[in-house]
C-alpha positions in Angstrom: -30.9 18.9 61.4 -28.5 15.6 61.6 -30.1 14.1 64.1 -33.7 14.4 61.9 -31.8 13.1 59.1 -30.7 9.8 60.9 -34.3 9.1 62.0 -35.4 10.0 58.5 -32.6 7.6 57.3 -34.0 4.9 59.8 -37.0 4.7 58.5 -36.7 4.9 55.1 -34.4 2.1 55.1 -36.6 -0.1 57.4 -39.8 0.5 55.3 -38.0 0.1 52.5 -36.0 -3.1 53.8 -34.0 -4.7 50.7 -34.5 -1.9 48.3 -32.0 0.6 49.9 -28.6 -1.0 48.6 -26.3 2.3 50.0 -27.8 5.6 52.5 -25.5 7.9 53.8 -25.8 11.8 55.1 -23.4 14.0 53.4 -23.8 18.1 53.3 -27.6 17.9 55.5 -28.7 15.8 52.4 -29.6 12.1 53.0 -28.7 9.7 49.9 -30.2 6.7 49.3 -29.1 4.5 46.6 -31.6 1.9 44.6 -32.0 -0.2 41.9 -33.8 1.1 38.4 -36.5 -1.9 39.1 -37.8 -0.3 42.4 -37.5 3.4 41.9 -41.5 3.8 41.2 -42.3 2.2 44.7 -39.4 3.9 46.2 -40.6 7.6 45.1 -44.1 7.1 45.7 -43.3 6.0 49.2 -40.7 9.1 49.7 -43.8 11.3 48.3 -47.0 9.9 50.0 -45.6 8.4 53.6 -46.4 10.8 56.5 -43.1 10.9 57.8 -41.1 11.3 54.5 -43.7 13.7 52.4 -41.2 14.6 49.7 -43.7 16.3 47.5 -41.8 18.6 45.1 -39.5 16.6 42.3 -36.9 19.3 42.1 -34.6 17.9 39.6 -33.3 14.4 37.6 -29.6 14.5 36.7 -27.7 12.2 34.7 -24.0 11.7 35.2 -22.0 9.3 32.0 -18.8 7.3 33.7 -17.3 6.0 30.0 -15.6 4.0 31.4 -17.6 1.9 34.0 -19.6 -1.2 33.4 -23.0 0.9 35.0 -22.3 4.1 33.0 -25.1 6.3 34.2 -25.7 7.2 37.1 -29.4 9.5 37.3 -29.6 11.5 40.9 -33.8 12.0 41.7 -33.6 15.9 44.1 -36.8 15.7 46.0 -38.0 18.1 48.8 -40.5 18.0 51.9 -41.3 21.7 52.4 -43.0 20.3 55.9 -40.2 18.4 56.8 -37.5 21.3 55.2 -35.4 18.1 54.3 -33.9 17.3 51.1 -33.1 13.8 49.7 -31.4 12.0 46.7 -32.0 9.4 45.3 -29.3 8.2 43.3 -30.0 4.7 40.4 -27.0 3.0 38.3 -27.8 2.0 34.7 -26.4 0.4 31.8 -25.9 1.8 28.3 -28.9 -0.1 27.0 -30.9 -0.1 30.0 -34.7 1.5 30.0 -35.9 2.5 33.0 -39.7 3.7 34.3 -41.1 7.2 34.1 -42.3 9.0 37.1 -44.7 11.2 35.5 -47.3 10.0 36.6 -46.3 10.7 40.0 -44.5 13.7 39.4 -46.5 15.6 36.2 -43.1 17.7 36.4 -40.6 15.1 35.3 -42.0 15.1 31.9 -39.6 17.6 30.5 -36.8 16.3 33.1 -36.8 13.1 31.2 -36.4 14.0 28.2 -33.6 16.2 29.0 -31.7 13.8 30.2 -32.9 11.3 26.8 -31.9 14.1 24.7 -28.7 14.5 26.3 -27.8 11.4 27.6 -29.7 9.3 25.4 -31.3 7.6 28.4 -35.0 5.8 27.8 -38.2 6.0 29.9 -40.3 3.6 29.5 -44.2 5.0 29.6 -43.0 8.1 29.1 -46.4 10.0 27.6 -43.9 11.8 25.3 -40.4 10.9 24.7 -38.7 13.6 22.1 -35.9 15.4 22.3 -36.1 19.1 24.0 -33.1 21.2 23.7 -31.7 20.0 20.5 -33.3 19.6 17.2 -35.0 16.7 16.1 -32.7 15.7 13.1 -29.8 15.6 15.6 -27.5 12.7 16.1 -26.0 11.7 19.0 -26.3 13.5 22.6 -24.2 16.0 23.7 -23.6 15.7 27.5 -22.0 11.9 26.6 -18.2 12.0 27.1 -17.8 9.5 23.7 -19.2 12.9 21.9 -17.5 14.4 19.3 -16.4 18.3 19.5 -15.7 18.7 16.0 -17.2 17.3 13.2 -17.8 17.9 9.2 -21.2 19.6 9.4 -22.4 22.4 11.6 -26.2 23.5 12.4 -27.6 26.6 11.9 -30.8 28.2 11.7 -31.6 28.8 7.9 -33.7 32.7 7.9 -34.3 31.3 4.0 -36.2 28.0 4.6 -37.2 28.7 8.0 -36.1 25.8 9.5 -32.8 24.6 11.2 -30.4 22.9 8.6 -27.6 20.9 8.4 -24.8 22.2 6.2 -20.7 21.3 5.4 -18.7 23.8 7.7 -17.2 26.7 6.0 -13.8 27.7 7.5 -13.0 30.8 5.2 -9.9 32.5 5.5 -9.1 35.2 2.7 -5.6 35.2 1.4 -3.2 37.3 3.1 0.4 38.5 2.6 2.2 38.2 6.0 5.4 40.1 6.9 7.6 38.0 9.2 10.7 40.9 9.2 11.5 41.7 12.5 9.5 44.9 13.6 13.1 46.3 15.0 14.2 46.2 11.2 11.0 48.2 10.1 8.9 46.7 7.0 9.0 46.7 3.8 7.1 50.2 2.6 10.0 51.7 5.7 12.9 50.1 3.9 11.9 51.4 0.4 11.6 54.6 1.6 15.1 54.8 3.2 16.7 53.2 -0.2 15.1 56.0 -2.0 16.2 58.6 -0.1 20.3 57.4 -0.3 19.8 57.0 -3.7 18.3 60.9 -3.6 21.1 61.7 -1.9 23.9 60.8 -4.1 22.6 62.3 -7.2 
């Protein structure tokens, strides 16, 4: 299996000489890192040459690093059920950075990519439809982004009324109640009337 991997790395980088900036082989997966400006060229090689034939787009993940100048990183899963070998391909990106659509070599990554723009706020460009999929349209902000909040003044619920999901104030009720802090050992309140009453009972 490793030894079909390092040919399979071979050739991939000397086909694609100057687009592979990192490879490596790590858990009988090969790697290969690019740059968002060649990843069309690089996935319809990986899909249509002979000896790669990665025709299944299994996933697109996005990962946020805050703190890095290249804050996204999006990870391409591809498989070649003829070759049974995986590989990744792995892009770097900028917060304002758009990069291209696959689709139209993948019909799958469609809803992929706008996962990861609803949730990462990621743009593809020539996407055929770029909307948000898991979250509602009025929402603001995406949720897998480490800068999101948790907590906020308004919460989102599905109104049963107006049919629709809404945005409303968050209500935190919490109806008055009359705590007794005595110490259990001492017994509460109601107990210690009742033993009063009974020494008073007592002496008369």
């Amino acid at each position: 299996m490793i030894e079909n991997l390092r040919k399979l790395e071979s050739i991939i980088n000397s086909e694609l000489s100057g687009k592979i900036k990192k490879s490596l082989i790590e858990n009988n997966e090969l790697l290969i890192e690019i740059d968002q400006k060649d990843l069309v060229e690089t996935v319809q090689f990986l899909k249509s040459d002979e000896k790669c034939k990665f025709r299944q787009l299994i996933d697109i993940a996005g990962i946020d690093y805050p703190s890095e100048e290249n804050r996204f990183v999006l990870v391409y899963l591809f498989l070649s059920h003829e070759k049974n070998t995986r590989i990744k391909v792995s892009i770097k990106l900028k917060i304002d950075q758009i990069i291209n659509s696959i689709t139209k070599i993948f019909p799958s990554a469609n809803w992929m990519e706008r996962e990861v723009f609803d949730m990462y706020g990621i743009k593809f460009k020539n996407h055929p439809d770029l909307r948000r999929i898991l979250t509602d349209y009025g929402f603001k902000g995406h949720p897998l982004r480490k800068d999101f909040p948790l907590t906020g003044f308004n919460e989102v619920r599905y109104s049963e009324k107006e049919k629709k999901v809404i945005y409303e104030p968050v209500k935190l009720e919490q109806n008055y109640r009359n705590f007794d802090f005595e110490s259990p050992w001492e017994g509460t309140n109601y107990l210690k009337n009742i033993k009063e009453l009974e020494k008073h009972g007592k002496k008369n």
